[in-house]
PyMOL Python script that loads the backbone (N, CA, C, O; Angstrom):
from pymol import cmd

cmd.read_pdbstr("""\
ATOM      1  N   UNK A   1     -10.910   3.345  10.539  1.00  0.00           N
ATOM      2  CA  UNK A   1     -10.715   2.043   9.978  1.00  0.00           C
ATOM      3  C   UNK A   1      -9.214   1.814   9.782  1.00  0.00           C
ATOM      4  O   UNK A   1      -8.599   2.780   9.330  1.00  0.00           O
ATOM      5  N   UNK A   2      -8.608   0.844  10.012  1.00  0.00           N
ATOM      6  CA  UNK A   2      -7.266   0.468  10.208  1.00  0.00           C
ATOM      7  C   UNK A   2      -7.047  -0.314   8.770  1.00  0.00           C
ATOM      8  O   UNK A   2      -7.550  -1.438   8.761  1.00  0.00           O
ATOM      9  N   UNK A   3      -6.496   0.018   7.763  1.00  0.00           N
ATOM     10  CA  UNK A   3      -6.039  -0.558   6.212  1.00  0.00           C
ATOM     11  C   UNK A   3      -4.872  -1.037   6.445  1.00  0.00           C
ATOM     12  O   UNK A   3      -4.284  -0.671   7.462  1.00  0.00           O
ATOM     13  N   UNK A   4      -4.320  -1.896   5.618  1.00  0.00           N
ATOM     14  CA  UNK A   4      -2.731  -2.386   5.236  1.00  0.00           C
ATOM     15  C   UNK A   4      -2.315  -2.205   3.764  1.00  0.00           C
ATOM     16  O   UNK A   4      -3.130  -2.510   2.893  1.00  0.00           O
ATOM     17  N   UNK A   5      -1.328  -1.817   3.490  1.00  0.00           N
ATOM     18  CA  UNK A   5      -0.603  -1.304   2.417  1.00  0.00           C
ATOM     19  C   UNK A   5       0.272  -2.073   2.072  1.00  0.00           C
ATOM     20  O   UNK A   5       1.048  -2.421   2.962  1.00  0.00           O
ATOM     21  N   UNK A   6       0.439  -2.501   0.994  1.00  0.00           N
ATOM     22  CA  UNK A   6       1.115  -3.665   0.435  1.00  0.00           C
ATOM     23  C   UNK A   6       2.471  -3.038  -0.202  1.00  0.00           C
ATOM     24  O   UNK A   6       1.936  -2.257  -0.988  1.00  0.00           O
ATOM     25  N   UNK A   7       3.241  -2.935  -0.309  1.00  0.00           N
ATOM     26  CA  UNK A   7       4.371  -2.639  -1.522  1.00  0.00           C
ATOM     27  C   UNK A   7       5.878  -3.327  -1.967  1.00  0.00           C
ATOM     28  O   UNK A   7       5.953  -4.511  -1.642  1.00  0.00           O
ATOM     29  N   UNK A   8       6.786  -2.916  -2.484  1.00  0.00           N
ATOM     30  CA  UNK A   8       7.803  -3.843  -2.586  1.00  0.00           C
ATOM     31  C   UNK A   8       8.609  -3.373  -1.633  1.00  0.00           C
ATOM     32  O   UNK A   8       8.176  -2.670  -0.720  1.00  0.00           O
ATOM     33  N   UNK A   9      10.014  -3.754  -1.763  1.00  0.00           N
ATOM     34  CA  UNK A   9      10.865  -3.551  -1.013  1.00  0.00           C
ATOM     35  C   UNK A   9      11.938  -2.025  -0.564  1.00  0.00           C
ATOM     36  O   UNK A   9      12.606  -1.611   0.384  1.00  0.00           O
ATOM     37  N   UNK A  10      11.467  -1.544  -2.190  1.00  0.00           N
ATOM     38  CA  UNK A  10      11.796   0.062  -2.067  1.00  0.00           C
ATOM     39  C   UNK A  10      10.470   1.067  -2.001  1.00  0.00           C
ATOM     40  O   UNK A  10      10.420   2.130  -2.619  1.00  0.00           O
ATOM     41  N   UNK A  11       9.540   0.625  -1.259  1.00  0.00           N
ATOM     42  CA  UNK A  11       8.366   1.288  -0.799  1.00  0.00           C
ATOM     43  C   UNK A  11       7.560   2.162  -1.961  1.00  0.00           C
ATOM     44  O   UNK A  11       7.102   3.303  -1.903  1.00  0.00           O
ATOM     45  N   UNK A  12       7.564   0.817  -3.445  1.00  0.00           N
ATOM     46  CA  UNK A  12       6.605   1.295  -4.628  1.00  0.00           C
ATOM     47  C   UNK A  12       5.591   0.555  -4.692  1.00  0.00           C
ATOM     48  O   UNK A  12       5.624  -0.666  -4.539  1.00  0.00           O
ATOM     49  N   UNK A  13       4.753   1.113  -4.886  1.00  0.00           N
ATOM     50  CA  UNK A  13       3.750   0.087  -5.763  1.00  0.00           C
ATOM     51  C   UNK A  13       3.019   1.146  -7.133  1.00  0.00           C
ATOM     52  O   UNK A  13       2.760   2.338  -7.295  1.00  0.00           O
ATOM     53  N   UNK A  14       2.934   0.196  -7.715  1.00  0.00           N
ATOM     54  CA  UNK A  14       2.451   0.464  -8.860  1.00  0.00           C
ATOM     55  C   UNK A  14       3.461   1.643  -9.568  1.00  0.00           C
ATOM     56  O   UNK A  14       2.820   2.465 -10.223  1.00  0.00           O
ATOM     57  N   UNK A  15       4.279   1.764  -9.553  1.00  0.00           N
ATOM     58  CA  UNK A  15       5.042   3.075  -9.673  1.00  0.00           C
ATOM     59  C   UNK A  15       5.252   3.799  -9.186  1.00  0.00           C
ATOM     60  O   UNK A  15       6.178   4.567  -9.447  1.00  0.00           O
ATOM     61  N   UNK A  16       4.483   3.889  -8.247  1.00  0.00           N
ATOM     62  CA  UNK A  16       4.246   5.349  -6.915  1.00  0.00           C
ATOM     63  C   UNK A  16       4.964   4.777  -5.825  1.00  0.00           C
ATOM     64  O   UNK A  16       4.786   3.670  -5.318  1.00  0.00           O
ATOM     65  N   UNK A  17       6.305   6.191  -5.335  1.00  0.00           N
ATOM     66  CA  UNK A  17       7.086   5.646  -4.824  1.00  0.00           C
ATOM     67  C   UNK A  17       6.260   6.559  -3.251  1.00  0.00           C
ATOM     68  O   UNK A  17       5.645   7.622  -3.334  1.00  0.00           O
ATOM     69  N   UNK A  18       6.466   5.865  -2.119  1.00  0.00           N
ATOM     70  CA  UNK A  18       6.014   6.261  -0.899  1.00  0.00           C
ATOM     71  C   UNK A  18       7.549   6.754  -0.107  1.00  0.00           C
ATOM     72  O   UNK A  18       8.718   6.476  -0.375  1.00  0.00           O
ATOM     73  N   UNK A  19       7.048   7.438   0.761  1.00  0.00           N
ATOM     74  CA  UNK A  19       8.024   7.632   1.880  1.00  0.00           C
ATOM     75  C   UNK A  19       7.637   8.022   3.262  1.00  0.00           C
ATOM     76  O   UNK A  19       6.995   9.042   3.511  1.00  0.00           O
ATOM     77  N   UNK A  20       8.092   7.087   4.237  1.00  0.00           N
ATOM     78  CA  UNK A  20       8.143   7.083   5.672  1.00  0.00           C
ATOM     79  C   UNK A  20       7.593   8.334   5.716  1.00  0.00           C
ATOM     80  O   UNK A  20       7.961   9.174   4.895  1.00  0.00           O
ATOM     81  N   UNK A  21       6.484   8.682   6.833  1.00  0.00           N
ATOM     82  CA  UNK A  21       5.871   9.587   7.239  1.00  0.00           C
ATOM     83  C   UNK A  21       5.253  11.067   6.805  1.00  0.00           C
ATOM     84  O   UNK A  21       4.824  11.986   7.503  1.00  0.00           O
ATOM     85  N   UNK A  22       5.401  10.901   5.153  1.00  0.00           N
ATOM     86  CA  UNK A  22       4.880  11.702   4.681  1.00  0.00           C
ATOM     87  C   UNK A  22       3.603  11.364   4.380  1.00  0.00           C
ATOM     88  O   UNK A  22       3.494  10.141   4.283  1.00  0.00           O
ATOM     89  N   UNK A  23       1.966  12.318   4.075  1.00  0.00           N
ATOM     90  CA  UNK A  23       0.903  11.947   3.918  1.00  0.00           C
ATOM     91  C   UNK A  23       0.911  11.985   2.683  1.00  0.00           C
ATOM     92  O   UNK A  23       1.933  12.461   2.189  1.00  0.00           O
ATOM     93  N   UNK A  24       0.084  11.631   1.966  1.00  0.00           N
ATOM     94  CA  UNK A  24      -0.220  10.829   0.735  1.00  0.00           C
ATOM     95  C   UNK A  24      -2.073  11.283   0.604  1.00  0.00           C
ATOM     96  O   UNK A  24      -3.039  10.989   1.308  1.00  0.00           O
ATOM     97  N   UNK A  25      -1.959  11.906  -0.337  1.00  0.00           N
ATOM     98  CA  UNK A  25      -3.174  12.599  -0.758  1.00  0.00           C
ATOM     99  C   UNK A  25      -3.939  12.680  -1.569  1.00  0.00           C
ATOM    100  O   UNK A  25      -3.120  13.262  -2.280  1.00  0.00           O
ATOM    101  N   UNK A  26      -5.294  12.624  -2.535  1.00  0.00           N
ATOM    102  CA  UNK A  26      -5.693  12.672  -3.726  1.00  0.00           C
ATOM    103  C   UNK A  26      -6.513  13.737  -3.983  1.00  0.00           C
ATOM    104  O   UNK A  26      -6.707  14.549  -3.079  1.00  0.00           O
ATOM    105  N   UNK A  27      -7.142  13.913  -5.284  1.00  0.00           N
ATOM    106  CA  UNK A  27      -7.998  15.038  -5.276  1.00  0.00           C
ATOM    107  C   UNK A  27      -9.325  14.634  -5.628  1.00  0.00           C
ATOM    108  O   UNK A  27     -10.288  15.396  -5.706  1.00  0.00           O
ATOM    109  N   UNK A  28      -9.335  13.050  -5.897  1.00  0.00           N
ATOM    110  CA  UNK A  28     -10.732  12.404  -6.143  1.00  0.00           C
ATOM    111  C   UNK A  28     -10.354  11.184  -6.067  1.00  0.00           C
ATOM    112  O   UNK A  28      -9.193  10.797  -6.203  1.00  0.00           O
ATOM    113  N   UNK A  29     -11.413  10.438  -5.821  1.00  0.00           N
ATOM    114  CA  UNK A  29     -10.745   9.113  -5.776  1.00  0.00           C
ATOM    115  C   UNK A  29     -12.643   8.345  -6.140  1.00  0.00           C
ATOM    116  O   UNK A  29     -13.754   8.876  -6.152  1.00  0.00           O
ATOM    117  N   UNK A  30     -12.060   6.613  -6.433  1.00  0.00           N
ATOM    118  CA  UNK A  30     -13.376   5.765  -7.007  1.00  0.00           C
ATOM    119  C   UNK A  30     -13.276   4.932  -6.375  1.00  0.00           C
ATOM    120  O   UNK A  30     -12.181   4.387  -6.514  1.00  0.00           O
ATOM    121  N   UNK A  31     -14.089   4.355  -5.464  1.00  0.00           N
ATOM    122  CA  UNK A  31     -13.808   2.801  -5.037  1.00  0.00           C
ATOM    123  C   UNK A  31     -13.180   1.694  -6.252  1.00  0.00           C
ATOM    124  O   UNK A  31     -13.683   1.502  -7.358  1.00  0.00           O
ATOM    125  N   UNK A  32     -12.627   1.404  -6.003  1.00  0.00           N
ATOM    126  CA  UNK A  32     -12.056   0.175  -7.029  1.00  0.00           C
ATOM    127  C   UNK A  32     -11.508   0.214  -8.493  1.00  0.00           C
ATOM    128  O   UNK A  32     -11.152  -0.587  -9.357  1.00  0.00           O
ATOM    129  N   UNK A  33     -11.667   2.023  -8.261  1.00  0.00           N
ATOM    130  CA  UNK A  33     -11.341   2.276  -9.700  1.00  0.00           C
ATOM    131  C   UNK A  33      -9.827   3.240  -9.775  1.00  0.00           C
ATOM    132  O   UNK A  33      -8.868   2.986 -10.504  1.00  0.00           O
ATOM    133  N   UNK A  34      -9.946   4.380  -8.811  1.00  0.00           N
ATOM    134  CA  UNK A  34      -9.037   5.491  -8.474  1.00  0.00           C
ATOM    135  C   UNK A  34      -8.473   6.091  -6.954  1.00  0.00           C
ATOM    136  O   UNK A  34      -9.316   6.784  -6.384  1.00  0.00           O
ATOM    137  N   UNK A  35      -7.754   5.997  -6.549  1.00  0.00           N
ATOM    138  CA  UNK A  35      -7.148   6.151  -5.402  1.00  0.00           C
ATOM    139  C   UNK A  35      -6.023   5.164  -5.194  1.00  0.00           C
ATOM    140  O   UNK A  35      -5.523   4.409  -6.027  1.00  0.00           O
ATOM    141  N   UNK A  36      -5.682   5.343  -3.733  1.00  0.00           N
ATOM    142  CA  UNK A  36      -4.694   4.699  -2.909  1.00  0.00           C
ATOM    143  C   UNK A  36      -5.439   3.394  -2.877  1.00  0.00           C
ATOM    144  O   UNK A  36      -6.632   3.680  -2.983  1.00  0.00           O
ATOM    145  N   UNK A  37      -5.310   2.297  -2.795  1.00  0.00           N
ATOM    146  CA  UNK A  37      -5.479   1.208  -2.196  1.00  0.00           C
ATOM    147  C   UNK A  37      -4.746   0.573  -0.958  1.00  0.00           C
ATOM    148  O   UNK A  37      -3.571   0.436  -0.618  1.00  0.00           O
ATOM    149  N   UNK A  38      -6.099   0.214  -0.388  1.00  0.00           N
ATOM    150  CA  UNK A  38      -5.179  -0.980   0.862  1.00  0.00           C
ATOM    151  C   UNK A  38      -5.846  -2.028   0.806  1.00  0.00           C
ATOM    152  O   UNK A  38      -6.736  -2.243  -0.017  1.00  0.00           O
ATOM    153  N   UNK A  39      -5.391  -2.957   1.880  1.00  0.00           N
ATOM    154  CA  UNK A  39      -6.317  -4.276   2.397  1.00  0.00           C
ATOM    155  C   UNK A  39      -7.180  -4.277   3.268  1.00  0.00           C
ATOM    156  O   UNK A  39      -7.490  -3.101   3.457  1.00  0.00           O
ATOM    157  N   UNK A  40      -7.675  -4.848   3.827  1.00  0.00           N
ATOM    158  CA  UNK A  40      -8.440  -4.685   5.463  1.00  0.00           C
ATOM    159  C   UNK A  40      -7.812  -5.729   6.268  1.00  0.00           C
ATOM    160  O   UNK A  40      -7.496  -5.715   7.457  1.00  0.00           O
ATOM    161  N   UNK A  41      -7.680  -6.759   5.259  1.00  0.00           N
ATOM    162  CA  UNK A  41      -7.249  -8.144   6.053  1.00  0.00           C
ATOM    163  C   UNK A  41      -5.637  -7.727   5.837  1.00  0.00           C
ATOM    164  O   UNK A  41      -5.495  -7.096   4.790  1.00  0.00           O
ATOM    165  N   UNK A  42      -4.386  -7.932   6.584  1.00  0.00           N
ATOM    166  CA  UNK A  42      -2.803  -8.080   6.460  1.00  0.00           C
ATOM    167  C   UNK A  42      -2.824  -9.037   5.917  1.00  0.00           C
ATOM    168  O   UNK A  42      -2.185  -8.774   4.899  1.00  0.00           O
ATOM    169  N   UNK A  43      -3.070  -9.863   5.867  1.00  0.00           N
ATOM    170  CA  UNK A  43      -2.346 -10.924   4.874  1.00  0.00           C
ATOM    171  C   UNK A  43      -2.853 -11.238   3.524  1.00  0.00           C
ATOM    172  O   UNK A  43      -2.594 -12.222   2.831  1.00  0.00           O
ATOM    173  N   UNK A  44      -3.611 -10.243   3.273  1.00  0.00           N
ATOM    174  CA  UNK A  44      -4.182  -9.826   2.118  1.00  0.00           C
ATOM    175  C   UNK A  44      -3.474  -9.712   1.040  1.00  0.00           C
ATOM    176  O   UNK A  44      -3.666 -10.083  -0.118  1.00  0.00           O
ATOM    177  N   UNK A  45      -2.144  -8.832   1.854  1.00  0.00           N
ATOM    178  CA  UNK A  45      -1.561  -8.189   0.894  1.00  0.00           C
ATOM    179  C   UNK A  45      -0.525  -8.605   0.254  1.00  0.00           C
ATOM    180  O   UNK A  45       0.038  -7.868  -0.556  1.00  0.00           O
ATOM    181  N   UNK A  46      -0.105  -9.843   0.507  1.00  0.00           N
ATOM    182  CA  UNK A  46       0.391 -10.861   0.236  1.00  0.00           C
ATOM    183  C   UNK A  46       0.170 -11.655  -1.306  1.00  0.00           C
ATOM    184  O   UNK A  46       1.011 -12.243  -1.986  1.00  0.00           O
ATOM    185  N   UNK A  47      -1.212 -11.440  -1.553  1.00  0.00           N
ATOM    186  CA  UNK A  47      -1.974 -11.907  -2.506  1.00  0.00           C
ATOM    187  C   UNK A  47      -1.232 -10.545  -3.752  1.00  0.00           C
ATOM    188  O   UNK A  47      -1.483 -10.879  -4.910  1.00  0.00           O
ATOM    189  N   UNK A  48      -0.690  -9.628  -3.692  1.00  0.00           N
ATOM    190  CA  UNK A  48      -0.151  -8.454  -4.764  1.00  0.00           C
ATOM    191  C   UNK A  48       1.257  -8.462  -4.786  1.00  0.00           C
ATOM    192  O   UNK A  48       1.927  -8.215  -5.789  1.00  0.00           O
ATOM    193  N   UNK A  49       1.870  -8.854  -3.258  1.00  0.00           N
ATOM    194  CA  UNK A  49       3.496  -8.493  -3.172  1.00  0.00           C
ATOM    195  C   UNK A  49       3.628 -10.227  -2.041  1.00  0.00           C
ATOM    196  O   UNK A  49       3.075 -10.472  -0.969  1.00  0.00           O
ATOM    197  N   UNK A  50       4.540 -11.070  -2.847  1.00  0.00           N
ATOM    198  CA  UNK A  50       5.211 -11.544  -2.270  1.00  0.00           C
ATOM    199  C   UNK A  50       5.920 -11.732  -0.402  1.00  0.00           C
ATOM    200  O   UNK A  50       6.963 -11.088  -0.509  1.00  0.00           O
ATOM    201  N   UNK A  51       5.896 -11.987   0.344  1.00  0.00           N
ATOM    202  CA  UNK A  51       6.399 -12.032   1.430  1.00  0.00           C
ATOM    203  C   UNK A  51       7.574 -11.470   1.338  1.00  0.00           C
ATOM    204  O   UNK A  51       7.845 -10.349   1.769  1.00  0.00           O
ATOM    205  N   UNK A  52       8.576 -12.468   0.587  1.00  0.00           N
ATOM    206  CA  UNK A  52      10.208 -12.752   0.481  1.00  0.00           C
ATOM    207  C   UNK A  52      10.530 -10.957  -0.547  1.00  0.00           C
ATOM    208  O   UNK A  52      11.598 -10.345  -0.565  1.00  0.00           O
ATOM    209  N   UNK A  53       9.116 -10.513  -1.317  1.00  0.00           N
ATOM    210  CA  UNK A  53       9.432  -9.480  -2.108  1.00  0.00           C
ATOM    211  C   UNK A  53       8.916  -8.113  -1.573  1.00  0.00           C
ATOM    212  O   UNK A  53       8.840  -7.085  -2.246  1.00  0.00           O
ATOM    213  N   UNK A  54       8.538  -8.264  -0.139  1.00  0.00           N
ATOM    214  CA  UNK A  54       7.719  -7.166   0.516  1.00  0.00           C
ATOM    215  C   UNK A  54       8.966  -6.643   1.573  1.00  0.00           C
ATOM    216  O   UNK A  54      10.105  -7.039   1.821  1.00  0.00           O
ATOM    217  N   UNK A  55       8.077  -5.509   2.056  1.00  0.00           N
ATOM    218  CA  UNK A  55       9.043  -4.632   3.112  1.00  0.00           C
ATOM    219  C   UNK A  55       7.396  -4.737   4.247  1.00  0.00           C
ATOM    220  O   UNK A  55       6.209  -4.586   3.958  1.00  0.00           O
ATOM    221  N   UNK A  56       7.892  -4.964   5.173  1.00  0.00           N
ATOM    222  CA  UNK A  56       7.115  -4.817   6.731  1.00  0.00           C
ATOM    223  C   UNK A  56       7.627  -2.976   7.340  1.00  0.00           C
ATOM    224  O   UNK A  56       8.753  -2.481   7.380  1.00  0.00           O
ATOM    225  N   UNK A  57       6.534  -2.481   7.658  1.00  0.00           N
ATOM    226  CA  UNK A  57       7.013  -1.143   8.564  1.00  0.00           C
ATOM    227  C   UNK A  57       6.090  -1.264   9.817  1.00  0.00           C
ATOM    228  O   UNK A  57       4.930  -1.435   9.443  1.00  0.00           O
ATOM    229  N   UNK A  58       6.225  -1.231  11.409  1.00  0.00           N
ATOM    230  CA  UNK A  58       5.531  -1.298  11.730  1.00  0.00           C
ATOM    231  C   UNK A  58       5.493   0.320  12.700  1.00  0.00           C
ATOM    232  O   UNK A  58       6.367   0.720  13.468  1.00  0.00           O
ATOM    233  N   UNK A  59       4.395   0.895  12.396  1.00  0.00           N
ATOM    234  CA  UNK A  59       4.168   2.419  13.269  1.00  0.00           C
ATOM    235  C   UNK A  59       3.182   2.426  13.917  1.00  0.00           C
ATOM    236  O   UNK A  59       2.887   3.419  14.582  1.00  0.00           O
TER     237      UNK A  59
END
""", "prot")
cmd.dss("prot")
cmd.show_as("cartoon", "prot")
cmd.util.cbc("prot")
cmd.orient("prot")
């Protein structure tokens, strides 16, 4: 399944800072409650982070 990831411009969200090509892991996670989140739809993500306040990566 192909997700989209929303974040700001220094690649945080929610506090959690990401970085280019490292994996990103949990040890449990809840639908809607605990984990990583994404979108399904891209322009989804728009609806959390701004356009003008977002960073695009494309890999």
């Amino acid at each position: 399944m192909k997700m989209y990831k929303g974040f700001d411009k220094d690649l945080k969200c929610r506090g959690y800072q990401y970085e280019i090509g490292r994996t990103e892991k949990e040890d449990s996670a809840k639908l809607c409650d605990r984990g990583f989140h994404a979108c399904e739809y891209p322009m989804d993500v728009f609806g959390y982070y701004a356009p003008a306040d977002s960073r695009r990566e494309k890999r």
